[in-house]
N, C-alpha and C positions, 0 to 999 in steps of 0.2 A: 205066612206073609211071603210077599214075592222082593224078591233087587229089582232094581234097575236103576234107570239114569236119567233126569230129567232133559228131555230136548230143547223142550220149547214152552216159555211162559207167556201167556194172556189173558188178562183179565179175571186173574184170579184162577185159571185154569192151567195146570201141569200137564204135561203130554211125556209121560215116561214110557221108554222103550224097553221091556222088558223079554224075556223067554218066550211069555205066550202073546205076545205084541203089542203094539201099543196102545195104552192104557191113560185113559182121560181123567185125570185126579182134581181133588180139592186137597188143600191139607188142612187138618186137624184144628181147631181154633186156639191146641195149646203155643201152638207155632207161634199164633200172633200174641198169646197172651204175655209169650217172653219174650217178645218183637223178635222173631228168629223171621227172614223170610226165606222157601227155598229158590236156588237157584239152577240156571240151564248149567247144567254138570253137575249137580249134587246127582251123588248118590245115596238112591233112598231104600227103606223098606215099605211097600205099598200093602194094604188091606182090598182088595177087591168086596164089590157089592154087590149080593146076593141078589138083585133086581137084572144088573146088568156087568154081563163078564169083561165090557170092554173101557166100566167106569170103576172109581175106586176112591180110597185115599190115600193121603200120604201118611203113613203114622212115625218114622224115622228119619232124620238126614244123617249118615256117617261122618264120621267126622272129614273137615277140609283141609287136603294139602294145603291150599290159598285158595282167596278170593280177589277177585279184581271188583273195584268200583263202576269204570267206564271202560267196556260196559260190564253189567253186573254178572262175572260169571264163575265160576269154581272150575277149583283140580285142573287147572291149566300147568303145562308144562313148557311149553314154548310160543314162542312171537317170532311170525314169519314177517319178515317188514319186506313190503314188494314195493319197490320201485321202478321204472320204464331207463331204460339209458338213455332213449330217445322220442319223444310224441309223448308224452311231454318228458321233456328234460328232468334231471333229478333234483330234486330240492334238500340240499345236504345236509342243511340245518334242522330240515323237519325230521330228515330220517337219523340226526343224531337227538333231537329230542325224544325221539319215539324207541331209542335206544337206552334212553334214559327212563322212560315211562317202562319199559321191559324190567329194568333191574329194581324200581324202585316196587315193582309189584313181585319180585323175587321169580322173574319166567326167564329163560334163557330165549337171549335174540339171533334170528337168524337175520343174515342182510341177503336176498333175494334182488339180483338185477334182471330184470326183465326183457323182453325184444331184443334180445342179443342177435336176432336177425338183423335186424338195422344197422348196423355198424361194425367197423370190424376188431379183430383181435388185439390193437394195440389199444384202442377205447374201452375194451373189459379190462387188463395190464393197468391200465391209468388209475381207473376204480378201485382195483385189488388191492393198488402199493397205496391207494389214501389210507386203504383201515387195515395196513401193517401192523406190527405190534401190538393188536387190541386182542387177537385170540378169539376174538367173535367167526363162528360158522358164514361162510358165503358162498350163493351161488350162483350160478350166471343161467337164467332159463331163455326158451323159448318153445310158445307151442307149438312150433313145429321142426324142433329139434328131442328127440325122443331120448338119446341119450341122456338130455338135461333133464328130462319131466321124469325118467327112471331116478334119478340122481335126486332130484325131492322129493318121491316115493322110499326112498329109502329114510329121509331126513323127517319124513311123516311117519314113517312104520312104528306104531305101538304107542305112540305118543297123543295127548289132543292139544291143539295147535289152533290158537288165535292167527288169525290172516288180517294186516295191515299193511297200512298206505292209501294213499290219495286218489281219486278217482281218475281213471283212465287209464290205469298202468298195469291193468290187465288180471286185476287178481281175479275173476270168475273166470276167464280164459284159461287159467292156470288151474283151477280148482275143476272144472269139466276136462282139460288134459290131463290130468293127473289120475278121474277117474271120471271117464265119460257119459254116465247110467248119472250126474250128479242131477242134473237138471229133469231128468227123470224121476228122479227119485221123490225129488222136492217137488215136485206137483206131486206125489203122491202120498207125501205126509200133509200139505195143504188140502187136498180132495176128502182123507180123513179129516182132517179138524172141521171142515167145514166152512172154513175162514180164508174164504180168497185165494187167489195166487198169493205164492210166496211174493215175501217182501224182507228188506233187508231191513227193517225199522224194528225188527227183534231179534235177539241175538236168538240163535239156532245151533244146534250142535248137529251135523252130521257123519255118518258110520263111514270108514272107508271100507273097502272089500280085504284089503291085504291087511289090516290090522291098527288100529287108532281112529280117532275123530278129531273132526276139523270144523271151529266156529265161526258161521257166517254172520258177519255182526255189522252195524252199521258205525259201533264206537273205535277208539284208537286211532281214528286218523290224523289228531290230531292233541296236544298236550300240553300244559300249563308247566312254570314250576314253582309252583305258589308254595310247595312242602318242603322245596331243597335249601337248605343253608348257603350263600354264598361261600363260605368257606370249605362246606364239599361236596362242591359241584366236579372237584379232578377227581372224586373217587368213581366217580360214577364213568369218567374218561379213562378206560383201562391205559390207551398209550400212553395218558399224561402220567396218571398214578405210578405206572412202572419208573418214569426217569423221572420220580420227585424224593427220590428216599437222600439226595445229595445237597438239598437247595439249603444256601446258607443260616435261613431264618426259618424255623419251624412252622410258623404261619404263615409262610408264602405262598399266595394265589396266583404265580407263575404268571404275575403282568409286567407291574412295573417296577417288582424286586431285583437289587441287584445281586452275583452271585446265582443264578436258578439254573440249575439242574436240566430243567424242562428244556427251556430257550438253548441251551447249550444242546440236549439231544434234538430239536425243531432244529438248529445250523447244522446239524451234521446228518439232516434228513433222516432221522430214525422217526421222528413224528411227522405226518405233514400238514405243509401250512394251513389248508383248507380246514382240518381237523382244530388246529390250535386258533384257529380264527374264530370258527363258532364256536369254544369253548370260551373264548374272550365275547360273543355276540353274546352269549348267553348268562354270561358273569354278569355283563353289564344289565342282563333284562334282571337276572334277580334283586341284584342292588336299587333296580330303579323301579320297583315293584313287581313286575313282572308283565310281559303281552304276550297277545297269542300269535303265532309267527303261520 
């Protein structure tokens, strides 16, 4: 049997990238018999078919670091969250929900500011000092500042890496500068499938050259928190968590408690307010059901 990794799921069809290339799979019907289905990132062991060397099946999935729900994909190690500083503006509440949707799927987030051409030095500064204290990766790109796009090739090297955020803030801009054969490339796993130009309505795993893979997906732009406890929603706020170990009452959700710890580090600026505001936006969405922002 041969490894490999699956790329790209449709309709019933796996596209694993293996040694001797890519290889058009079914899998097994034991798969569905224990409702196991496989996923873009499983790593599999394939049975090749003696009719044709370029079809096969799946006969193994290895087992999974993790799996993500939306969208449905495996052995993920990080979540790059891209946002624009400017055209369009950032939207601070999505990009701490999607900070939240990173941890609650166990992937380390990255916060990525984007067009940092646009604007100058003191507007990236402004950005940097909001998510103080969280200990979260950031970095400031542009594609056409080469140092920066070195500087997320590093933060990609060896790793596979979900790409999010909202449309227009440039994440294919960033993924063709980071390695520019990408758009090439993908017409040319699409010309094999046979299936159209690429589209982003299926998640995809793509190869870097220097080491790691990056999934182009159309999920994660957006996040519920219909699974979080109001009560810990701060854990999921590294800055808050840090300055909560003092608050008077054990169950303080660092609102309208007296004594808090939090509010006391928010005065004296270790937290900022923007941060401590949608943690308060979003207390309030849980207790009140929950919306999508």
């Amino acid at each position: 049997m041969i490894e490999g990794i699956i790329i790209k799921g449709i309709g019933g069809f796996y596209y694993v990238d293996t040694q001797v290339g890519l290889i058009e799979c079914r899998a097994r019907g034991v798969f569905r018999k224990n409702k196991i289905k496989p996923l873009v990132g499983d790593y599999v062991l394939i049975r090749i078919t003696k009719e044709d060397e370029k079809t096969g099946y799946i006969e193994e999935i290895k087992e999974r670091k993790n799996e993500v729900k939306r969208p449905a994909v495996a052995n993920i190690d990080q979540l790059v969250i891209v946002f624009s500083v400017k055209n369009p503006n950032p939207n601070f509440l999505l990009l701490d929900k999607l900070i939240i949707a990173s941890e609650v799927n166990l992937l380390e987030p990255v916060i990525c500011f984007n067009k940092i051409d646009l604007v100058d030095d003191e507007e990236c500064i402004k950005y940097k000092d909001m998510y103080k204290n969280t200990g979260y990766d950031m970095i400031f790109t542009s594609k056409y500042n080469e140092e920066s796009i070195n500087q997320l090739r590093k933060i990609l090297e060896n790793k596979t890496t979900v790409f999010s955020g909202p449309s227009g803030v440039g994440k294919s801009s960033l993924m063709n500068a980071v390695q520019p054969n990408f758009s090439l490339k993908t017409g040319e796993i699409s010309e094999k499938l046979k299936r159209g130009k690429h589209t982003t309505r299926h998640a995809e795993i793509m190869k870097l050259d220097f080491g790691g893979w990056v999934v182009d997906t159309p999920g994660f732009s957006s996040y519920n928190l219909e699974n979080i406890d109001y009560h810990d929603l701060y854990n999921y706020f590294k800055d808050i968590k840090k300055f909560s170990n003092h608050c008077k009452y054990r169950t303080c959700l660092h609102y309208k408690e007296p004594d808090c710890s939090v509010k006391d580090a928010l005065n004296n600026e270790l937290i900022s307010y923007n941060r401590y505001n949608n943690y308060i936006k979003l207390l309030e969405e849980i207790k009140n059901g929950g919306k999508n922002v």
